[in-house]
C-alpha positions in Angstrom: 1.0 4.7 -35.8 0.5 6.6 -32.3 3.2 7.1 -29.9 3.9 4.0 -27.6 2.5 4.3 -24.4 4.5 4.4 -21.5 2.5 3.3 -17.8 3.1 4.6 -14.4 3.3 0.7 -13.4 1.5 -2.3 -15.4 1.7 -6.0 -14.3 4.6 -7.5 -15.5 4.5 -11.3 -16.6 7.5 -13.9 -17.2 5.5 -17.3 -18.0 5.8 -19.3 -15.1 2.2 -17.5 -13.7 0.9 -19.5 -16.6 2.2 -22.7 -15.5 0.6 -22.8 -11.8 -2.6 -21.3 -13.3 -3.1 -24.2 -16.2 -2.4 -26.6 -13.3 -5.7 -25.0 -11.8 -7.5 -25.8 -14.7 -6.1 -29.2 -15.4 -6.7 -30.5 -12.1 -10.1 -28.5 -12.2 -9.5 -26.0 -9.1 -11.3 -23.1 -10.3 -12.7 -22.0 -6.9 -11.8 -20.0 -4.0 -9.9 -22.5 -2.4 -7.7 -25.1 -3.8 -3.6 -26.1 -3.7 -2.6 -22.6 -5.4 -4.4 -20.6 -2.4 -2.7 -22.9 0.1 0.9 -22.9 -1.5 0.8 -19.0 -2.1 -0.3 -18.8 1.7 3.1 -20.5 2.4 5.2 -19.0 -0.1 4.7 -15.5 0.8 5.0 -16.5 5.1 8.7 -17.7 3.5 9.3 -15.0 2.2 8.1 -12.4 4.2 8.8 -13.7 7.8 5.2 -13.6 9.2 3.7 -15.9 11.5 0.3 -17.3 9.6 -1.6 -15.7 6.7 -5.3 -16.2 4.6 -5.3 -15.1 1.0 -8.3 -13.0 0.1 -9.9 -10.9 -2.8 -8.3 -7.9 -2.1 -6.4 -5.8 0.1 -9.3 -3.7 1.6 -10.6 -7.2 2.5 -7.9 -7.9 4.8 -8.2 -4.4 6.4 -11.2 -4.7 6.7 -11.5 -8.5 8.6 -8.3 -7.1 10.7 -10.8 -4.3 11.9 -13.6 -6.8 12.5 -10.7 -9.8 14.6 -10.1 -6.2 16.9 -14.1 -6.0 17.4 -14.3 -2.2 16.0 -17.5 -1.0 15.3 -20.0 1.6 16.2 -18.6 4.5 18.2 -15.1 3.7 18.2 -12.8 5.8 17.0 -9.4 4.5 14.6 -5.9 6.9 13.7 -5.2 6.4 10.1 -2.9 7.5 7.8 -4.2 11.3 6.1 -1.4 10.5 3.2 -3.3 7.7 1.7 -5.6 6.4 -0.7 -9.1 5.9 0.4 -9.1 1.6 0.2 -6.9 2.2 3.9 -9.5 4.5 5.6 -12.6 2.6 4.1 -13.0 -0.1 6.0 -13.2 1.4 9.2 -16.6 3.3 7.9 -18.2 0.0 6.7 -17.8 -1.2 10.3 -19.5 2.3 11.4 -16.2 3.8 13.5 -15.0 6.6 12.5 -11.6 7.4 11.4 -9.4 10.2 12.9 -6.6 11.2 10.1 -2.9 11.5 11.2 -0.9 14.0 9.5 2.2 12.8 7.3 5.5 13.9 8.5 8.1 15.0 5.8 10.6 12.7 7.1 9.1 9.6 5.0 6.0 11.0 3.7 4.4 8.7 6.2 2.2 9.1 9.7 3.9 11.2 11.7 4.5 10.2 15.1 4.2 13.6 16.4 0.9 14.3 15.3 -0.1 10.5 16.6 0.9 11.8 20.4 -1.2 15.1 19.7 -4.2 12.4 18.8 -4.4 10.5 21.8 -4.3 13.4 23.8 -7.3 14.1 21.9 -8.8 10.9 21.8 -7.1 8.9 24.6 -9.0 5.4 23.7 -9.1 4.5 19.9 -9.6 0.8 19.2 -6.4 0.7 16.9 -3.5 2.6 14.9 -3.8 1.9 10.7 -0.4 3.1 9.1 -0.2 2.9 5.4 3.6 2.8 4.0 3.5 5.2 1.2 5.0 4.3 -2.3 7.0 1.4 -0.5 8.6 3.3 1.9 8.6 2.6 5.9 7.6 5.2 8.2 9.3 5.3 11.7 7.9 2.6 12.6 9.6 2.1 16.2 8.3 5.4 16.8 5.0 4.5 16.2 4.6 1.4 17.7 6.5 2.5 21.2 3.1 5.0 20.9 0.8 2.5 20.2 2.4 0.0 23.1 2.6 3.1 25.6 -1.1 3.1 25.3 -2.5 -0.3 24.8 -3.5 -0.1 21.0 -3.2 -2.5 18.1 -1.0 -1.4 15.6 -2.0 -2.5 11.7 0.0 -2.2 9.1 -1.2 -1.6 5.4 1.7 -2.9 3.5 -0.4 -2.4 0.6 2.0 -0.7 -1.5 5.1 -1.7 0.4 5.8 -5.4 -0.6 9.3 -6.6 -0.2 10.4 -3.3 2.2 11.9 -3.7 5.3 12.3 -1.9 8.6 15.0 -2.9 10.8 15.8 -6.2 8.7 12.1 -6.9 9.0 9.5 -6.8 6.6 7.1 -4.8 6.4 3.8 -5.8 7.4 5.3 -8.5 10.0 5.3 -5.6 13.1 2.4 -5.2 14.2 -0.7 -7.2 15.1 -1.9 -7.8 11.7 -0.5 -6.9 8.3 -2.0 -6.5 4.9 -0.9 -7.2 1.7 -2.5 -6.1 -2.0 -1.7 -7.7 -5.5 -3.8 -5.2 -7.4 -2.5 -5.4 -11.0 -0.4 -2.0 -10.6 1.9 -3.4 -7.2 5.3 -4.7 -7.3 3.7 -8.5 -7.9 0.0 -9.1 -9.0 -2.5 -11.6 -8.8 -4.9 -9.1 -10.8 -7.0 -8.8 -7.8 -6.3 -10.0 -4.3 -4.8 -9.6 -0.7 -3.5 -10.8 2.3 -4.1 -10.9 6.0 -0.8 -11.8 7.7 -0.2 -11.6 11.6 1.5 -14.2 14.4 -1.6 -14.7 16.0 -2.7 -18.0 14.9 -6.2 -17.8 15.9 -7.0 -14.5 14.6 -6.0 -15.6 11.0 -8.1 -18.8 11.7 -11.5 -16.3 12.4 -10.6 -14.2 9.3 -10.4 -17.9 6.8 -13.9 -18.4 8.3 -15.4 -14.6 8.2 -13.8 -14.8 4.8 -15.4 -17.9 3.5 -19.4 -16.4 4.7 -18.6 -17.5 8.4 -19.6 -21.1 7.8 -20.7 -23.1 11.0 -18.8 -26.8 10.7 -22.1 -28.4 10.2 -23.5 -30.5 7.6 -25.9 -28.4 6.4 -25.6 -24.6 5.8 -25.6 -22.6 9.2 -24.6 -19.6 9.9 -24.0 -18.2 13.6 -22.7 -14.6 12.4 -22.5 -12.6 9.0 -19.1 -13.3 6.8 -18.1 -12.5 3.5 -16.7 -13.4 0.5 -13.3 -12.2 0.7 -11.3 -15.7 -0.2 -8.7 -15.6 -3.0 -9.4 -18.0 -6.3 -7.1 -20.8 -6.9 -6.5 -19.5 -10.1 -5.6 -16.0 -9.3 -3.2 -17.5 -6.5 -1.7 -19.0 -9.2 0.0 -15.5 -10.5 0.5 -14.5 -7.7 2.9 -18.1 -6.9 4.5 -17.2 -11.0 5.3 -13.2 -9.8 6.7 -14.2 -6.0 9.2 -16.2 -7.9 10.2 -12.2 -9.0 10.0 -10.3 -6.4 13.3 -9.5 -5.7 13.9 -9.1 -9.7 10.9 -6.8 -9.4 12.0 -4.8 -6.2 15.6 -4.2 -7.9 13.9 -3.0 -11.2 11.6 -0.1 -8.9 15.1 0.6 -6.8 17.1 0.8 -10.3 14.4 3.5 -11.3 14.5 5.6 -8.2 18.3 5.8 -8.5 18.2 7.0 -12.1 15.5 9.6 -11.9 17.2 11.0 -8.2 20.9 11.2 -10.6 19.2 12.8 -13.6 17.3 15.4 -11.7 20.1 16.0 -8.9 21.5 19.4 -11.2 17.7 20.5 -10.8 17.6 22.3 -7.1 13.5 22.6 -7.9 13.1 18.9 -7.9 13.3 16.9 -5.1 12.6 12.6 -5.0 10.3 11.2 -2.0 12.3 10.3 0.9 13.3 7.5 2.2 13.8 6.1 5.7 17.2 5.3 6.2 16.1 2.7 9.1 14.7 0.9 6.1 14.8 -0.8 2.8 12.2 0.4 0.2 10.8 -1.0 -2.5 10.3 2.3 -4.4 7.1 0.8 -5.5 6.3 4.4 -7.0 8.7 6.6 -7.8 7.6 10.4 -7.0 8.9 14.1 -7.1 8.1 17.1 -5.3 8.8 20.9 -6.7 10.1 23.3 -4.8 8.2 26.1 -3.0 8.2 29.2 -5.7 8.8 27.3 -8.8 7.4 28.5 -11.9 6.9 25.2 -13.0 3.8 23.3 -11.8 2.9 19.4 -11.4 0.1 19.8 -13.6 2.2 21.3 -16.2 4.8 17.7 -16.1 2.0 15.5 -16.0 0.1 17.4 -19.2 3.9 17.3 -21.5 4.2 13.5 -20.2 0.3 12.7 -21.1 1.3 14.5 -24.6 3.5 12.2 -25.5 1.5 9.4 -24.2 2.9 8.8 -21.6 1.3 7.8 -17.9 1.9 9.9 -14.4 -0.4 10.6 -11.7 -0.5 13.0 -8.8 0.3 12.1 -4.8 -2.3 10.4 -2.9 -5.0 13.6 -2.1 -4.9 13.3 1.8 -7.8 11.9 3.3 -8.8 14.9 5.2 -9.6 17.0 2.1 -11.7 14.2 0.5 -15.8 15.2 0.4 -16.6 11.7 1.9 -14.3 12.4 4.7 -15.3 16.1 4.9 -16.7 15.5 8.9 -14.1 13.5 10.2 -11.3 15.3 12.6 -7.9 15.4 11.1 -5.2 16.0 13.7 -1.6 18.3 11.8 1.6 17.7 11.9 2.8 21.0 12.0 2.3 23.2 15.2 0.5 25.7 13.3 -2.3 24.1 12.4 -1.0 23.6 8.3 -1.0 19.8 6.5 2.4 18.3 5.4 0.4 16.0 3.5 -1.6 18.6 1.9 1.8 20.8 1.3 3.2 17.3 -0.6 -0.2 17.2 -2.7 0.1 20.5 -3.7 3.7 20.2 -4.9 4.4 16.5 -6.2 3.4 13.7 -8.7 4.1 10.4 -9.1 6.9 9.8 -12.2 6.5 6.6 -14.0 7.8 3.9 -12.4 6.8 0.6 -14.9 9.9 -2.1 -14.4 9.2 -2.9 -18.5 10.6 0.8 -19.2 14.0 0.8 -21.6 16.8 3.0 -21.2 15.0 4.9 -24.1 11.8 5.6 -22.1 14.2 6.5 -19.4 15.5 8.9 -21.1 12.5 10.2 -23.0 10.8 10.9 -19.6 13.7 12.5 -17.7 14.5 14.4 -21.1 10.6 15.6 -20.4 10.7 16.7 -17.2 14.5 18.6 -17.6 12.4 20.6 -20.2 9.7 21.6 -18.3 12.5 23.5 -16.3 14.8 24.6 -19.5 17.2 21.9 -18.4 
């Protein structure tokens, strides 16, 4: 028999997703709409704080309809996170803008506020700001909004992989003008597949449901005024996602449980260093990640390859956006006065540990004991 595998972070199910998804198929709602989609709507506005919300297929959909309610398109220009992965900055090419990349700051890992001043001096008119909150943690979010407000920008938020943080006793993704949520199947909770557009404008949220649902005049017969899409969740994948909300907070005290024990174990190691977090905030520690010190024998690659030989599943940092081919002509505007990437720096030194909330003390400790090794601990 082969060695058990141990993920970075699979979907976790308790039963009650089951429940809300056979009611879909006894009362026959298997479509994208349907008391599931409506109730999940509702649920998550409880729980999060936000003003009014559409469900959708995933969360590049919602990025991307939040970009289309702030009219971007040919020729405009959007600051984006650098420290990313490519489903935040994506969007913004489908819509032909193009995306400027803000430098992390090694504060939170996160856009640096900084760097966002040095943009608009560049760039003084970008259509918007789109911050992704890395592994669950805030960035300085004040900061960055007081920028944004100063001059005249929408701020998004890509809560993507920050479900259940907070900033200033607020959720994340409630701060700016529109917030997005994912439930890909390796987040805190999961509906497989699927999204969310959340924001307090009412009538924004209204034009994403119908750009969402193919932009469907209200006639009788099948007219359509302008091109939409079909970004709407199913009924029965709203379903899960109703089951895992009921977790959440189980979930987010698992991820924070993790953090703590991997930051204790390593804290005799000098070399090894755990992500940051803001201390203006509450993360979820959706991910759990490490950095090794500048001059270290010991290399990332070198963890990840004696984790993977014992089966076991890690992954590096996000690559920042400005060093990926498809981004290779886009400007990219540094943290650092001398020109060099924090983001890059972090790339080149970290990796993501495994962070699955179904790990037992004995994976614990069969990971840590792994990583100790690597540095004859």
């Amino acid at each position: 028999m082969g060695k058990k595998r141990i993920y970075l972070s699979s979907p976790t199910m308790h039963g009650k997703e089951q429940e809300f998804v056979q009611e879909a198929f006894d009362t026959n709602w298997i479509a994208p709409l349907g008391p599931n989609v409506t109730a999940f709507e509702q649920e998550m506005l409880a729980y999060t704080g936000a003003g009014c919300a559409t469900a959708l297929s995933a969360g590049t959909a919602a990025i991307h309809l939040a970009l289309k309610l702030l009219n971007i398109g040919p020729g405009d220009v959007v600051f984006v996170s650098d420290l990313t992965f490519s489903a935040t900055c994506n969007p913004i090419v489908y819509e032909g803008a193009a995306p400027v990349f803000i430098d992390a700051e090694p504060d939170t890992w996160n856009m640096s506020p900084q760097a966002l001043e040095k943009a608009f001096e560049k760039y003084p008119h970008p259509k918007a700001v789109l911050c992704a909150y890395l592994y669950g943690t805030p960035a300085k979010i004040n900061e960055i909004m007081a920028i944004c407000e100063k001059h005249h920008v929408p701020y998004i938020e890509d809560a993507a992989e920050s479900l259940g943080s907070t900033y200033m006793g607020r959720h994340t993704g409630t701060l700016g003008k529109f917030g997005i949520y994912s439930f890909n199947g390796n987040k805190i909770i999961t509906t497989s597949g699927g999204g969310m557009l959340v924001s307090d404008d009412e009538e924004a949220i209204k034009k994403a449901l119908f750009l969402a649902t193919q932009a469907r005049d209200p006639a009788r017969h099948y007219q359509h005024s302008q091109i939409g899409y079909n970004y709407r969740m199913s009924n029965v994948t709203a379903g899960i996602g109703r089951g895992q909300l009921l977790y959440m907070e189980e979930h987010k005290a698992r991820k924070q449980a993790i953090y703590r024990q991997y930051q204790e174990a390593f804290a005799d190691i000098p070399e090894i260093s755990m992500n940051p977090l803001n201390p203006d905030g509450d993360a979820n520690n959706w991910l759990s990640c490490m950095t090794i010190a500048k001059g270290s024998s010991v290399t990332p690659d070198e963890i990840m390859d004696a984790l993977d030989a014992e089966n076991i599943e890690s992954r590096p940092i996000w690559k920042p956006m400005h060093e990926q081919p498809v981004f290779a002509e886009c400007d990219f505007v540094p943290h650092n006065e001398d020109g060099s990437s924090v983001g890059s720096d972090i790339f080149a030194r970290g990796l993501c540990l495994p962070s699955d909330i179904k790990n037992t003390p004995e994976d614990m400790e069969l990971i840590i004991g792994i990583v100790r090794k690597c540095f004859n601990k």
